[in-house]
C-alpha positions as CSV (number, residue, x, y, z in Angstrom):
1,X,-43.1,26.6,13.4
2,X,-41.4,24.1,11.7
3,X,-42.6,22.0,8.6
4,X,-43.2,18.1,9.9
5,X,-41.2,15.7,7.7
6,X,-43.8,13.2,5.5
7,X,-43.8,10.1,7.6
8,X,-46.3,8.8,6.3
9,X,-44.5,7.4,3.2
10,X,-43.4,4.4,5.7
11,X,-47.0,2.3,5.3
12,X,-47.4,-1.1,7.4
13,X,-49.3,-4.0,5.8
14,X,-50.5,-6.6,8.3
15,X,-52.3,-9.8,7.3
16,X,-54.8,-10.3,9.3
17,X,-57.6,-13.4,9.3
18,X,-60.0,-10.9,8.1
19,X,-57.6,-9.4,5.0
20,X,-54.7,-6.8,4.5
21,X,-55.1,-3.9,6.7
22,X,-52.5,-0.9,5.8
23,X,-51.7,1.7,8.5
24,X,-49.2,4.6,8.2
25,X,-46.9,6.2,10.4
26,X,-48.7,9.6,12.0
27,X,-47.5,12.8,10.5
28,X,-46.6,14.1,14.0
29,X,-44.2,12.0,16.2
30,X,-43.0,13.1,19.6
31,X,-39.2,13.4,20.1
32,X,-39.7,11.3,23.2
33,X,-41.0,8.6,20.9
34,X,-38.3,9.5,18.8
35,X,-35.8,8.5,21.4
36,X,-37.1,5.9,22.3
37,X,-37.5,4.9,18.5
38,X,-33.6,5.5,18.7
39,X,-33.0,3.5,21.7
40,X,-34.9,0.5,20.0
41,X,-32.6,0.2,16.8
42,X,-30.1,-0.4,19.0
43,X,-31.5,-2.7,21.0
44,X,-32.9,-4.5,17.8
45,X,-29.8,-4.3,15.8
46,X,-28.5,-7.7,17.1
47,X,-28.3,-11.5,16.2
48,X,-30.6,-12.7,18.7
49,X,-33.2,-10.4,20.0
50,X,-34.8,-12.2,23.3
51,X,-38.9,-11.9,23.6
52,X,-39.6,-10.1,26.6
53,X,-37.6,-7.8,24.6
54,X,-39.7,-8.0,21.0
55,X,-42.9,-8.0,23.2
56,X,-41.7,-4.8,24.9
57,X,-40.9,-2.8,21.1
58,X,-44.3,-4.7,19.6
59,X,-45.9,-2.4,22.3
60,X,-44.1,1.2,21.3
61,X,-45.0,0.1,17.6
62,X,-49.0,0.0,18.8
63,X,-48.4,3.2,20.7
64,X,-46.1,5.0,17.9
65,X,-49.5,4.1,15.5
66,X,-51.9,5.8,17.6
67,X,-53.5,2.1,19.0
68,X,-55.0,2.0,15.4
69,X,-54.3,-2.0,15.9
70,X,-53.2,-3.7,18.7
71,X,-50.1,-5.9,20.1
72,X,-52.2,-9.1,19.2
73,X,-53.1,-7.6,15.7
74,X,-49.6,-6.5,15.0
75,X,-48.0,-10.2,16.4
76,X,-50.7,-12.2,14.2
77,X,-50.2,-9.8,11.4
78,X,-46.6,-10.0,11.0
79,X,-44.8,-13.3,9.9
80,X,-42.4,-14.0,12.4
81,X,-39.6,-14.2,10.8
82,X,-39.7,-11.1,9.9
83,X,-40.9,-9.6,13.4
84,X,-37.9,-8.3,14.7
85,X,-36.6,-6.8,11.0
86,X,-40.2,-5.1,10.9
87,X,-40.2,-3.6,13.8
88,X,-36.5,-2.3,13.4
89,X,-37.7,-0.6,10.0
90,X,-39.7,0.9,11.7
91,X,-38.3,2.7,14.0
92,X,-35.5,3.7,11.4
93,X,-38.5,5.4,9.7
94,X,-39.4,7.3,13.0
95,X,-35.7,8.4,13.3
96,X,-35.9,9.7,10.1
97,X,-33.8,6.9,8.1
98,X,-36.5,6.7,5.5
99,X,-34.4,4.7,2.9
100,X,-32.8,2.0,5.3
101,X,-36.5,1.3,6.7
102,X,-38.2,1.4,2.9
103,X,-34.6,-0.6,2.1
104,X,-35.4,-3.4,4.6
105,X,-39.4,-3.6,4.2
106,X,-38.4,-3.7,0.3
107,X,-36.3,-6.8,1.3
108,X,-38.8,-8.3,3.2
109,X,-41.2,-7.7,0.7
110,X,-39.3,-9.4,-1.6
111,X,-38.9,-12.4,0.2
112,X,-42.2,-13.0,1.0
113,X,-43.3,-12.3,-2.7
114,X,-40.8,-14.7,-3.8
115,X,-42.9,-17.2,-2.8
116,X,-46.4,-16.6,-3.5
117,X,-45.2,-15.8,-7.3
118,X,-46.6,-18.9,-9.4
119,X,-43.8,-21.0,-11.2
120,X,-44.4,-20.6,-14.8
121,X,-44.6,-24.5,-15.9
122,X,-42.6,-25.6,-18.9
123,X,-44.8,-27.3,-21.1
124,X,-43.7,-28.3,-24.6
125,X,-45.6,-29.3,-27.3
126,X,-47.0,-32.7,-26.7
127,X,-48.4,-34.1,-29.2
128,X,-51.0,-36.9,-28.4
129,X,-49.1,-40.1,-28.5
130,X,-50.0,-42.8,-31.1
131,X,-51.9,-46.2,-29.9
């Protein structure tokens, strides 16, 4: 029997109203998922991706996650700009193209870290000016 790969290394963070959930990919994924997985990076890997077409992959994500969450969770949980780039990490981590997924969650980590870091003020040494 063969040894299943570790999957769950590829986590998903979705922020939800009620706080940060974190799911992982399963340790046992279908190869019909895995085709389909396939089928969706190509599909994904485009300039414009049309909705009907995002709300069709937003679906195999919840079904790839074992309906842990669901489509509404995983749409209010995921910024959209970053939508189509999550879910096309995602199934690079189901094909098994670990570092490109963990590459471009890492950038979109990045990005929306950027902005929640604070901006260190520059304060110099005022003194209290004289009346």
């Amino acid at each position: 029997m063969q040894e299943n790969q570790k999957t769950e290394s590829f986590k998903l963070v979705l922020n939800l109203p009620a706080g940060k959930k974190t799911f992982f990919l399963p340790t046992y994924i279908s190869s019909t998922d895995g085709f389909e997985a396939a089928e969706w990076t190509e599909k994904l890997n485009v300039e414009n991706v049309r909705f009907d077409v995002l709300k069709e992959a937003t679906h195999f994500v919840v079904k790839v996650f074992g309906n842990r969450f669901t489509a509404e969770e995983f749409l209010e949980g995921v910024h959209i700009w970053f939508l189509t780039s999550t879910i096309y990490a995602i199934c690079l981590a189901i094909v098994g193209r670990i570092a490109e997924a963990v590459a471009v969650i890492n950038a979109i980590d990045s990005k929306t870290n950027a902005a929640k870091k604070k901006r260190q003020r520059n304060r110099k040494n005022r003194s209290n000016p004289q009346k």
